[in-house]
C-alpha positions in Angstrom: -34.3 47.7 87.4 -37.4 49.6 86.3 -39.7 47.6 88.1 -39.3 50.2 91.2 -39.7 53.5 89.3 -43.4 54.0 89.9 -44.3 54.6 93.5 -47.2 54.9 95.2 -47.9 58.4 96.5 -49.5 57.2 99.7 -46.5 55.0 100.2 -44.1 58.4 99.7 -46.7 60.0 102.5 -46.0 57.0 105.2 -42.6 57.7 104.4 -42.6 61.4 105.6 -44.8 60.8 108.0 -42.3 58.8 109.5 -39.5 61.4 109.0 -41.8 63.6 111.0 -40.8 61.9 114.3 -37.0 63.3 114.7 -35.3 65.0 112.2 -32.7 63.8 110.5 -29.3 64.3 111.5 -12.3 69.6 99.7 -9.5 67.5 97.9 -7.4 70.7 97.0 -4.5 71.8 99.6 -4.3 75.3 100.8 -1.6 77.2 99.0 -1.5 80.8 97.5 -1.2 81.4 94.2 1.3 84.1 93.0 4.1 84.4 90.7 1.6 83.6 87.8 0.2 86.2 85.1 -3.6 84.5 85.5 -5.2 84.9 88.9 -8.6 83.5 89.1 -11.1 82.9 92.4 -14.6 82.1 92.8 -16.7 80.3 95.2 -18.9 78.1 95.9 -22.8 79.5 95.5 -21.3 82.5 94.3 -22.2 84.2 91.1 -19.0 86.6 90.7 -15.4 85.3 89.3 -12.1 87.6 89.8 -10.2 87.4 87.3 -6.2 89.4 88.9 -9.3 91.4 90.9 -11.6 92.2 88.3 -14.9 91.1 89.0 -17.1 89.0 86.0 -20.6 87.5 86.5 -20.8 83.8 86.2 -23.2 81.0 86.9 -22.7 80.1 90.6 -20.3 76.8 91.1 -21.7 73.8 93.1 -21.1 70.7 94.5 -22.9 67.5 93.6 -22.2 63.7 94.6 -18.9 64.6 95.6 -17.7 66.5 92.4 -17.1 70.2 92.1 -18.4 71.9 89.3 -17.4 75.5 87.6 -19.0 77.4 84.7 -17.3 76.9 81.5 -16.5 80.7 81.6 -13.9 79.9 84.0 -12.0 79.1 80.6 -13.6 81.1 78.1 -13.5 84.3 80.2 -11.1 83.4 83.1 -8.3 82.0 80.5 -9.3 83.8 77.2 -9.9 80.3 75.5 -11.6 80.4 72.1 -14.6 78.0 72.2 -16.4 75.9 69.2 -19.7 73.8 69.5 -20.6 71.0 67.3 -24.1 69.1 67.4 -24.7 71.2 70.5 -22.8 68.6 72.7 -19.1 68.4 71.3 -17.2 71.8 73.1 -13.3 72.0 71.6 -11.8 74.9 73.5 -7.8 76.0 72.6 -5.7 78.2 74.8 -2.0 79.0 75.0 -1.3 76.2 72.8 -3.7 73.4 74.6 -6.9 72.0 72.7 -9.0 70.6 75.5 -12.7 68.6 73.8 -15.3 68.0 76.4 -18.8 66.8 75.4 -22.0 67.1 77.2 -23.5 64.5 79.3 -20.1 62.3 78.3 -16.9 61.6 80.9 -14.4 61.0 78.0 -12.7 64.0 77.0 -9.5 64.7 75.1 -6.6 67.1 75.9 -4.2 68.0 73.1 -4.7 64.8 71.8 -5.1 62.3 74.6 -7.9 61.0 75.7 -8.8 61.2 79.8 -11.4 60.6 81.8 -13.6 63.3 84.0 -15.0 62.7 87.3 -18.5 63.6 86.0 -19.6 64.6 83.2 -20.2 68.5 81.8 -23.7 69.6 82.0 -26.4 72.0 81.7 -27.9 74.1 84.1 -30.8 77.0 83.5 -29.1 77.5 79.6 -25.1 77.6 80.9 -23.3 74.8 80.6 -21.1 73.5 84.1 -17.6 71.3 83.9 -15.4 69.6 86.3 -13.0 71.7 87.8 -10.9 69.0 86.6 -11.3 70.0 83.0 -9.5 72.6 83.9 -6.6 71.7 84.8 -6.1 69.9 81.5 -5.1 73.6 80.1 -2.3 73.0 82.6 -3.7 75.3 85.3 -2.9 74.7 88.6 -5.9 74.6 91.0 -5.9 74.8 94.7 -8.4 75.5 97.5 -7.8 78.9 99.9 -9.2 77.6 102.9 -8.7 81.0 104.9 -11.5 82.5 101.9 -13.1 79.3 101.2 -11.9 80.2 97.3 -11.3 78.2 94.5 -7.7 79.3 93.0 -7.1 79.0 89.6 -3.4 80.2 88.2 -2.3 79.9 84.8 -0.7 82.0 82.0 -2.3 84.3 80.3 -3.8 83.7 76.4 -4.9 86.7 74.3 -8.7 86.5 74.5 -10.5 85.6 71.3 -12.9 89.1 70.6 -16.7 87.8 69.8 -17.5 87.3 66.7 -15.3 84.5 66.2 -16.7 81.2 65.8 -20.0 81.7 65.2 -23.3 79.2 64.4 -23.1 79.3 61.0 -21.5 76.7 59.2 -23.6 77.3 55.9 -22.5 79.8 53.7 -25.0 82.4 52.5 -27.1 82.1 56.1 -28.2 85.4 57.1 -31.3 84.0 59.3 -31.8 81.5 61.6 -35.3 79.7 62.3 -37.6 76.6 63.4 -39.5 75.4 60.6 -41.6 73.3 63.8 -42.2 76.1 65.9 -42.3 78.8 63.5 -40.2 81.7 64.2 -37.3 83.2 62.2 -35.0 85.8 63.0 -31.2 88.0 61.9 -28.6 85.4 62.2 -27.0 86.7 65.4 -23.8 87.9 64.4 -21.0 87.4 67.0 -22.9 85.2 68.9 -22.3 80.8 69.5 -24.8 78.9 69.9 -23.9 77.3 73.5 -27.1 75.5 74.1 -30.3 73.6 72.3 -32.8 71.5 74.1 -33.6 68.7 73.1 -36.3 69.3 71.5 -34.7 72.9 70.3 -37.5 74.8 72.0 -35.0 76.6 74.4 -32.0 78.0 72.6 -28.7 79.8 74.2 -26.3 82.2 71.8 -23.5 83.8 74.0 -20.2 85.8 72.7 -17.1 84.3 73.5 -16.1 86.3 76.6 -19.9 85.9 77.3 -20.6 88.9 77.9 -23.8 88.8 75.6 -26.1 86.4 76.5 -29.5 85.5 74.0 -32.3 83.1 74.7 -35.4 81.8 73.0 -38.0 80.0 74.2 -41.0 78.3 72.3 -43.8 77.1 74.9 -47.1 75.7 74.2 -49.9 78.3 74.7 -53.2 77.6 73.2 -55.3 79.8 75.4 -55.1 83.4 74.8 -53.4 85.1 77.0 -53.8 89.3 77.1 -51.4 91.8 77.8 -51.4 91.8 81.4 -51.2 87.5 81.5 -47.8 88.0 79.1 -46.5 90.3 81.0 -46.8 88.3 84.2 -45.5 85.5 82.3 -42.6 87.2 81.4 -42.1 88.1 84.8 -41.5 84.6 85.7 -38.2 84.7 84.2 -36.6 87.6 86.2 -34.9 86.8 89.3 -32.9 89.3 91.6 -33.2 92.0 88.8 -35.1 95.5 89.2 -37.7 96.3 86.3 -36.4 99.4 85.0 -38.8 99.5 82.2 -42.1 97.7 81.2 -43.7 99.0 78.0 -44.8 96.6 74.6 -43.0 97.4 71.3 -44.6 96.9 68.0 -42.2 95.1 65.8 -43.0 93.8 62.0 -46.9 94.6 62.5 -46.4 92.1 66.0 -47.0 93.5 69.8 -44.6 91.9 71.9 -45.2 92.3 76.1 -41.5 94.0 77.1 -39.9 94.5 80.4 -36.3 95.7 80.9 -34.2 94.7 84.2 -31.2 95.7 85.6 -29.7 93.3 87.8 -26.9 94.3 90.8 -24.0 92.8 88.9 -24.6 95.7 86.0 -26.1 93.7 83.5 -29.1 95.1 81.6 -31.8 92.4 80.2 -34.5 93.0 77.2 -37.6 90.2 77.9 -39.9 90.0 74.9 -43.1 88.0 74.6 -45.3 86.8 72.1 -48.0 84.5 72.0 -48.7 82.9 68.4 -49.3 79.9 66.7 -50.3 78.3 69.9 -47.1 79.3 71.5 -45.7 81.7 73.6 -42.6 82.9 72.4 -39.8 84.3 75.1 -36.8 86.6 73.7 -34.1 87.3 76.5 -31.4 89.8 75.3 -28.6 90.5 77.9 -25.4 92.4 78.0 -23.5 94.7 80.9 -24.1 97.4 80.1 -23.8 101.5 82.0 -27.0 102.1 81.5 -30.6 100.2 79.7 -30.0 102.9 76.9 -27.2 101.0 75.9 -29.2 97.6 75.0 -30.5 99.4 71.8 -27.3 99.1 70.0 -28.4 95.5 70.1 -32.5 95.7 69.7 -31.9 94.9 65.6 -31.3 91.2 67.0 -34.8 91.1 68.5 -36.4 93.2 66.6 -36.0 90.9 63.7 -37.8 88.4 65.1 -41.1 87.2 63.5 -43.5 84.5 64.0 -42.9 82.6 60.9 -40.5 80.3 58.9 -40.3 80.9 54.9 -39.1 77.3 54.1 -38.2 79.0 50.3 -36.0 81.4 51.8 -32.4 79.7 51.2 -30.8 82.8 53.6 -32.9 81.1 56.4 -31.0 78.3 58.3 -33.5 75.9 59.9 -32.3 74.5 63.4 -35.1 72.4 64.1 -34.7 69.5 66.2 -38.3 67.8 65.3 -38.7 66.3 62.0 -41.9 64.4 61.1 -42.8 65.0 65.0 -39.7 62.7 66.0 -36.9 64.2 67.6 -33.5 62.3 67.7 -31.5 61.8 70.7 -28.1 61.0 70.6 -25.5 59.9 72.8 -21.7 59.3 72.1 -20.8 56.9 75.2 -23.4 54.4 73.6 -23.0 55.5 69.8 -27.1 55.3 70.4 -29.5 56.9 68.1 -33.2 57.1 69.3 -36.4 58.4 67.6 -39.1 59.8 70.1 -42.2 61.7 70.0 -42.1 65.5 70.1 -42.8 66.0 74.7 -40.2 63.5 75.6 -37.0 64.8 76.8 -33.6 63.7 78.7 -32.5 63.3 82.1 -29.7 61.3 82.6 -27.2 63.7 84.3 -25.6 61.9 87.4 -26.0 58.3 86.0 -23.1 55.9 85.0 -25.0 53.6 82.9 -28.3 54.3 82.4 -29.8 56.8 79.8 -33.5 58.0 81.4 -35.8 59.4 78.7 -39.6 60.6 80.0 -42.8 62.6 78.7 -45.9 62.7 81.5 -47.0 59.4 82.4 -44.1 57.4 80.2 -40.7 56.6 80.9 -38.0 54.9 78.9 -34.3 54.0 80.5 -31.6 52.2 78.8 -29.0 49.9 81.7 -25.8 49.0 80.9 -24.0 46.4 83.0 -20.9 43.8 82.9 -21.9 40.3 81.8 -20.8 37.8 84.9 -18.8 35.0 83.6 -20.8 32.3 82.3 -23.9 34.2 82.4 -26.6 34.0 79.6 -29.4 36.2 78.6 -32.0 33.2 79.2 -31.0 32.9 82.8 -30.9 36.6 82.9 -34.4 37.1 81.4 -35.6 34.0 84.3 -33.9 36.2 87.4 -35.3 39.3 86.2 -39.2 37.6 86.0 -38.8 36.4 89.1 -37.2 40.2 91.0 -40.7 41.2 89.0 -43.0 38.8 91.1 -41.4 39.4 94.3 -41.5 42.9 94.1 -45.7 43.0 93.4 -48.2 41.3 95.1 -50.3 38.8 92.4 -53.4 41.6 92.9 -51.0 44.0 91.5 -49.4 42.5 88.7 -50.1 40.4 85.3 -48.2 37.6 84.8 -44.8 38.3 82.9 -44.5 36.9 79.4 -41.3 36.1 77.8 -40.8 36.2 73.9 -37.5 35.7 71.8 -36.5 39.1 69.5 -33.8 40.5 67.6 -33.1 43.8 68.6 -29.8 46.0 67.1 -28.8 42.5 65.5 -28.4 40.3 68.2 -30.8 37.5 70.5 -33.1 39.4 72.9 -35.8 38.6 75.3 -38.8 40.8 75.5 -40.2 40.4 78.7 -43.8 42.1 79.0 -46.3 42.7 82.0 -48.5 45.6 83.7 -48.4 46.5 87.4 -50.3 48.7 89.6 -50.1 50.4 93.0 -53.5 51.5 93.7 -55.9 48.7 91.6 -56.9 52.3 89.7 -54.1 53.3 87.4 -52.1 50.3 86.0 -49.0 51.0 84.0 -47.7 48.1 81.2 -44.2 47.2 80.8 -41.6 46.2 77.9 -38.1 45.0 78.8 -35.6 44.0 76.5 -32.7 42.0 77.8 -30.0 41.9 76.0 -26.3 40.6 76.3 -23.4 41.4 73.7 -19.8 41.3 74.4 -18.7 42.0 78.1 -21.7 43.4 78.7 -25.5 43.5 78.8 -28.5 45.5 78.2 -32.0 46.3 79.5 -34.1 48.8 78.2 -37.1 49.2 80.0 -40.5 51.1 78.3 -43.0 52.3 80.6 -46.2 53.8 80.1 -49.7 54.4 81.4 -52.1 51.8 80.1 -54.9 54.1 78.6 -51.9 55.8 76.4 -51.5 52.1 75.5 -52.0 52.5 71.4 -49.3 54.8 71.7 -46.7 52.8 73.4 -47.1 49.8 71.4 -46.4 52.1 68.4 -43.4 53.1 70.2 -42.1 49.7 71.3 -41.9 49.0 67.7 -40.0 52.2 66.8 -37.7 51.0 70.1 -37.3 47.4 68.3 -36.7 48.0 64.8 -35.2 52.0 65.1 -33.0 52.3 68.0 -29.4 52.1 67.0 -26.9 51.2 70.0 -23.3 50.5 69.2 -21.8 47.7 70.5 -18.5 48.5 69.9 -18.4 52.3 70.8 -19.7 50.7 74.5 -16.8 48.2 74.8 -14.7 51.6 74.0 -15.8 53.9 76.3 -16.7 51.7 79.5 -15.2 49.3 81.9 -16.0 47.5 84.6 -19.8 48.1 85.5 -21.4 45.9 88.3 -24.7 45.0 88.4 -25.6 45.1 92.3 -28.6 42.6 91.1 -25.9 40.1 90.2 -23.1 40.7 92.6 -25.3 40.7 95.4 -27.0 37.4 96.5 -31.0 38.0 96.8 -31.1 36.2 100.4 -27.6 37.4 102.0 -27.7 40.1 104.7 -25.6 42.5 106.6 -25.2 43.9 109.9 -25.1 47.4 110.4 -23.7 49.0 114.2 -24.3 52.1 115.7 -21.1 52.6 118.5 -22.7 55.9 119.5 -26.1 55.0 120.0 -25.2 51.3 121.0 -27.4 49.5 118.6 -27.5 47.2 115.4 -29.9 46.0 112.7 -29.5 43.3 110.5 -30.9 43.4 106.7 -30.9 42.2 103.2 -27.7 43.5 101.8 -30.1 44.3 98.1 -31.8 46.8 99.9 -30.9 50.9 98.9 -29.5 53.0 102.0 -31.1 56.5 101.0 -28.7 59.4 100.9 -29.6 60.7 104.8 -28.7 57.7 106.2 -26.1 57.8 108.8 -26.0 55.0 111.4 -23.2 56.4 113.6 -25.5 59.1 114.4 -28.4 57.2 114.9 -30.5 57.5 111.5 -30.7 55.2 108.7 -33.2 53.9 106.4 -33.1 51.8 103.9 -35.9 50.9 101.1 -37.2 49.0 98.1 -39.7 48.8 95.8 -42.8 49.9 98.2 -40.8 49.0 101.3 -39.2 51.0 103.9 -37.2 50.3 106.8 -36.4 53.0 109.2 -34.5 53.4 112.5 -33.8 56.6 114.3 -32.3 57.1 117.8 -32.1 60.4 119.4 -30.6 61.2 123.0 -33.4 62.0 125.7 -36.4 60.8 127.1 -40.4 61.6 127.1 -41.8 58.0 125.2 -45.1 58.3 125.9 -44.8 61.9 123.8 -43.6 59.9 120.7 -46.2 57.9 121.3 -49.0 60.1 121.1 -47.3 62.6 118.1 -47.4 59.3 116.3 -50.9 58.3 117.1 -52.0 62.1 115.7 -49.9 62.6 112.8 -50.3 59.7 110.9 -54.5 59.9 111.2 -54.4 63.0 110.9 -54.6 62.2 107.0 -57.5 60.2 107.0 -55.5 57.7 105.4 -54.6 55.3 107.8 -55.9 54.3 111.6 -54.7 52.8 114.4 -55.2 49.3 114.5 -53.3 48.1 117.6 -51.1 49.4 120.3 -49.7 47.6 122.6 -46.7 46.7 125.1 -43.4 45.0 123.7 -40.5 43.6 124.2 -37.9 46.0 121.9 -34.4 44.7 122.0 -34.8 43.3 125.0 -36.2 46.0 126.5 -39.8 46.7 127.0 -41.7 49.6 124.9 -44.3 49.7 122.4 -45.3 48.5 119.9 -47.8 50.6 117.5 -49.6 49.1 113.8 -51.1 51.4 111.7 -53.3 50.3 108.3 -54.8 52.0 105.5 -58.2 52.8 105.7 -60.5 50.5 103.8 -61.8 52.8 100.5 -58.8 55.4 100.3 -55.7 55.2 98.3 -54.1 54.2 101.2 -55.9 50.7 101.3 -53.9 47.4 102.4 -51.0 49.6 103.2 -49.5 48.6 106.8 -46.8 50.8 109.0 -45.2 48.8 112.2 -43.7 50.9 114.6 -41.7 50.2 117.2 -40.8 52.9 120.4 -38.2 52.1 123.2 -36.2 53.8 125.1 -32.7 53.0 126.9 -30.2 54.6 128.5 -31.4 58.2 128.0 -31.7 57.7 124.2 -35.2 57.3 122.3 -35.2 54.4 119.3 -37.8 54.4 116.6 -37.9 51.4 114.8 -40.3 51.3 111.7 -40.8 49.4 108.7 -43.6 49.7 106.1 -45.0 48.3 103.0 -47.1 49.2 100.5 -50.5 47.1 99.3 -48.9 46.6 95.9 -45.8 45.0 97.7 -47.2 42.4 100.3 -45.2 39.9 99.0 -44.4 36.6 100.8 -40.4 37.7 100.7 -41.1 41.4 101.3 -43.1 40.2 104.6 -40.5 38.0 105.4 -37.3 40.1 105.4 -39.3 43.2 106.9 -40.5 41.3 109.9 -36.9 39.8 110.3 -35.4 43.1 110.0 -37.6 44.5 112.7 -37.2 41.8 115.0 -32.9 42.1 114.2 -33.1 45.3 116.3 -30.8 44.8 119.2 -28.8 47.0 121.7 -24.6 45.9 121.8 -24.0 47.9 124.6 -24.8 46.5 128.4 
C-alpha cells in the first residue's frame, strides 16, 4: 500500500540512532564434473569464468533474496549459444539443438517450446544483463556446487560458437547508421555488434559481440553548464574502475574535440572513453575489447570516430532508436500486457517485486499492485478498507480527508480514491489510487507526487486514466495465487514471538513488517510501519548505566530531540529504566516521541524501544505500540 512510501527523514534518523546501541547480529550438492566436453566454473563476487581452464572476463555472479544469479555470458561465451534481442527485453538463445527465450524483468520463460517458470527474473546490472542459474540448466547442463572451491560447476556439451557478426541490431534493410532523433547523436551502424541493452529512456545504450568480447556503450546525460577540458576529463574518469590510464589525450573527430582517456584493466582488456559535451548534453563513448596491447583498439576507432552530435532525420540510411517520442516514453511489460506513457525523467525499478511495477522521477512515484480477489470481496468494500488503513496510518494534522469517486479505468468500475499527506506540516504530497477488481484478481495503482508539481500530476493522472493499457487476460495467464497480506491478515490479530536463547518474548500486531536484520533467536528484531518502529535487542553482558548514558548523548547529540524523562521501571518484571525522548519544539523533528526501555537479567542487556513519528500519532498506532512495549516479558525463571 502506497500510503507508507514517503518517510520522514527524522523518523529514518531515530531509527539509526537506535541501531547505534548494539550492533546487529547453497542448494546444489558437491560433485565433480568430468566426463563432459564443457567445463565451466566461476564464483561468487568473481569477475573471471573458466571455461576447460581458459580464463574469460565476466560480470561478477551474486546472490540476492535467496536466488543465485550468473552473467548471461555463462551461455553465450561458456556454451557458444547464439543470442537474439527483440524490443530490448525478449533474449531467444539456441545451442546444441535447445532454444531457451528469457525476457527481462519477466519469470516466464520458454525452453524448446515449453513454457517454465524462473525463480527470479533476468535483469540488468551496470549495462550486462544477469539470469538465474536456473536458466541454465534449461540448455540441459548440469549444475553443481564444489564446495572444496566454493565454485559454481557448469558441464555440458560443447556447441560450435556463433563468430560476431551474426545477429546484429539491424532489422531494417538499407541501415548503415544508427541514431537518437531526441538526444541528437548519430553514428556507423556497428557492424558485428547486438544491441544487449537500452534504458528506458534509451539514454544509456549497450552493443556487445556474441562471444562478448567487444563491449560498446553510449551515454546521453544532461549537461547545461559548460564544462572545459579538465571538468570532461574528470567526468570521464568517473566511469573507470580498477583500470590504469594508459593514455589521456583529446582527438578531433568531424571538426568535434572529444576529452579521451585509454585504460587497461588487469584482466587484458583495453577501453577507449570519449566525451563530449553538446546540445546540453554530455555525451560518453565506451569502446572495449582484449586486446595485447592499446595499439590494437585502432582497428576499431572507425566506430567512434563516426560519431557526431547530430541526427539528419532525411537521411533514410540512419536508423532512429529513440525511446522518447513527443517527450513520452513508453514502458512496457509482458507479465501485465501493460502499456504506459510517461514523461521524459521517469524511469523503472521494479526488479525484486512479485506484483508490483514501481515507476519514479524526483519527488513522484507511481506503483501498479496486483493481488488475488478474496472470495466474495468487492471493490466498494475494498475502496472503504483501504480509506480507513489511510486514516490510521496519519494523524488528522497530517492528512486531508480521503475522497472517493466512481471511474472507469481500462474498461471496467473503479474507485479513485484521492487525498494529500504530510510528515513534517512543510512538504505535503497528494495522492491518487485507483482500486480496481477484474477476474481473480485486483488492482491498485497508486500516483504520488509533491504538491507544488501538482499541475503536472493532474495532467498525468489523466494520461494514467484514459492511456494506460493493462491486460486483463495476459495477468490471469501469467500469475497465480497472490495474497494480499492486507486481506489475509486481520488488522487487530497479534503474534508472539520467543527468543530460547535470550529467554524473552514480545507480543505484536501480526500486520506489522519484520525488516530483513531481524533475528529473534539471537536477540534482535524489529519490526515497523508506516512511521512506527518497534525494536528489541538483547546482548550478553552487563554495564546498564553505560547504555544508559550512550543513549542520553547520542540521541541529543542531533539537536533534534531532548530528554524528557528518565526514570526507574518495572521491565518484565524486573526493575530498569525507563528513558522518553521528544522532538524538539521548532525542528523537523517536532512531535516525534522515542520510549526506551533498559534492563538487565541474567548477565544479558535488553533494549526495548518503540517510536513514532508526529505524522503517525494515531489513536491505533498509540495503542498497539504501548501494548507491544508493555508485552515484553522474560520465559525463562
Amino acid at each position: 500500500m502506497t500510503i507508507g512510501r514517503s518517510f520522514n527523514k527524522v523518523w529514518v534518523l531515530g531509527l539509526s540512532l537506535a541501531i547505534f546501541l548494539i550492533p546487529a547480529l547453497s542448494a546444489y550438492a558437491d560433485t565433480s564434473a568430468s566426463g563432459s566436453a564443457l567445463n565451466i566454473r566461476l564464483k561468487i563476487g568473481s569477475k573471471t569464468m573458466t571455461v576447460n581452464g581458459q580464463a574469460v572476463a565476466v560480470q561478477a555472479p551474486y546472490q540476492k533474496n535467496g536466488a543465485t544469479y550468473v552473467p548471461l555470458s555463462v551461455v553465450t561465451k561458456g556454451l557458444g549459444a547464439t543470442l537474439q534481442l527483440k524490443d530490448n527485453r525478449m533474449i531467444t538463445l539456441k545451442q546444441s539443438g535447445h532454444t531457451v527465450v528469457l525476457t527481462i524483468g519477466s519469470k516466464s520463460a520458454t525452453a524448446d517450446g515449453k513454457a517454465f517458470a524462473l525463480p527470479v527474473a533476468p535483469v540488468v546490472i551496470n549495462g550486462l544483463t544477469m539470469i538465474p542459474i536456473r536458466a541454465v540448466e534449461a540448455f540441459g547442463a548440469k549444475v553443481t556446487y564444489a564446495a572444496a572451491t566454493k565454485e559454481i560447476v557448469v558441464t555440458a556439451q560443447a556447441s560450435a560458437a556463433s563468430s560476431a557478426g551474426t545477429g546484429g541490431i539491424d532489422t531494417d534493410a538499407g541501415k548503415s547508421l544508427i541514431g537518437d532523433s531526441y538526444f541528437q547523436w548519430s553514428m556507423n551502424y556497428p557492424t558485428g555488434l547486438v544491441q544487449n541493452y537500452q534504458s528506458s529512456s534509451g539514454d544509456q545504450l549497450v552493443f556487445e559481440d556474441v562471444k562478448q568480447n567487444y563491449y560498446l556503450e553510449i551515454d546521453v546525460e544532461a549537461a547545461a553548464e559548460p564544462m572545459d577540458a579538465s571538468d570532461q576529463l574528470n567526468y570521464l574518469k568517473d566511469y573507470l574502475g580498477e583500470e590504469t590510464i594508459v593514455d589521456m589525450k583529446p582527438v578531433v573527430r568531424s571538426g568535434a574535440t572529444f576529452q579521451r582517456i585509454v585504460s587497461k584493466t588487469k584482466d587484458g582488456y583495453y577501453y577507449d572513453y570519449r566525451g563530449l559535451q553538446a546540445n546540453g548534453y554530455m555525451y560518453t563513448l565506451i569502446f572495449g575489447k582484449k586486446a595485447v596491447s592499446a595499439a590494437d583498439l585502432s582497428a576499431s576507432s572507425n566506430i567512434l570516430d563516426s560519431f557526431q552530435p547530430k541526427f539528419d532525420a532525411s537521411n533514410a540510411s540512419l536508423k532512429d532508436l529513440t525511446k522518447i517520442k513527443d517527450g513520452y516514453v513508453t514502458f512496457t511489460d509482458e507479465d501485465y500486457g501493460l502499456s504506459l506513457e510517461l514523461p521524459y525523467g521517469w524511469h523503472n525499478d521494479s526488479y525484486g517485486s512479485d506484483s508490483e511495477l514501481y515507476f519514479y522521477k524526483d519527488d513522484s512515484s507511481l506503483s501498479v499492485e496486483m493481488y488475488s480477489l478474496q472470495p466474495n470481496d468487492r471493490v466498494e468494500a475494498w475502496a472503504g478498507r483501504y480509506v480507513q488503513d489511510f486514516k490510521d496510518a496519519y494523524a488528522e494534522d497530517y492528512r486531508t480527508e480521503p475522497e472517493t469517486s466512481d471511474i472507469v479505468w481500462n474498461g471496467v468500475p473503479a474507485k479513485l480514491v484521492s487525498y494529500a499527506f504530510t510528515g513534517d506540516k512543510d512538504t505535503w504530497y497528494e495522492e491518487n489510487d485507483i482500486l480496481a477488481v477484474s477476474g481473480n484478481y485486483k488492482f491498485l495503482v497508486c500516483l504520488n507526487y509533491n504538491r507544488t508539481d501538482k499541475e503536472q500530476g493532474e495532467k498525468l493522472l489523466q494520461r494514467i486514466r484514459n492511456g494506460m493499457k493493462l491486460d486483463f487476460g495476459q495477468v490471469e495467464r501469467t500469475f497465480g495465487e497472490i495474497p494480499d497480506p492486507a486481506d489475509t491478515t486481520d488488522r487487530d490479530a497479534l503474534t508472539t514471538k520467543s527468543s530460547s536463547k535470550y529467554g524473552f518474548s514480545v507480543t505484536i500486531p501480526k500486520r506489522w513488517t519484520a525488516s530483513d536484520d531481524s533475528d529473534i533467536n539471537n536477540g534482535y528484531v524489529e519490526y515497523e510501519k508506516s512511521g512506527l518502529s518497534f525494536l528489541v535487542v538483547a546482548k550478553s553482558g552487563s554495564g546498564l548505566e553505560t547504555y544508559k548514558n550512550l543513549a542520553r548523548t547520542q540521541y541529543q547529540s542531533s539537536g533534534l530531540f531532548k530528554l524528557s524523562s528518565e526514570t526507574q521501571a518495572v521491565v518484565g518484571g524486573v526493575d530498569g529504566y525507563q528513558m522518553v525522548f521528544e522532538g524538539v519544539d521548532g525542528t523537523e523533528a517536532e512531535g516525534s516521541i522515542f520510549k526506551i526501555y533498559l534492563v538487565e537479567n541474567k548477565g544479558n542487556i535488553y533494549i526495548v524501544q518503540g517510536g513514532l513519528a508526529a505524522s503517525s500519532r494515531t489513536e491505533l498506532n498509540r495503542k498497539q505500540l504501548e501494548d507491544s512495549l508493555n508485552s515484553f516479558a522474560f520465559t525463562q525463571a
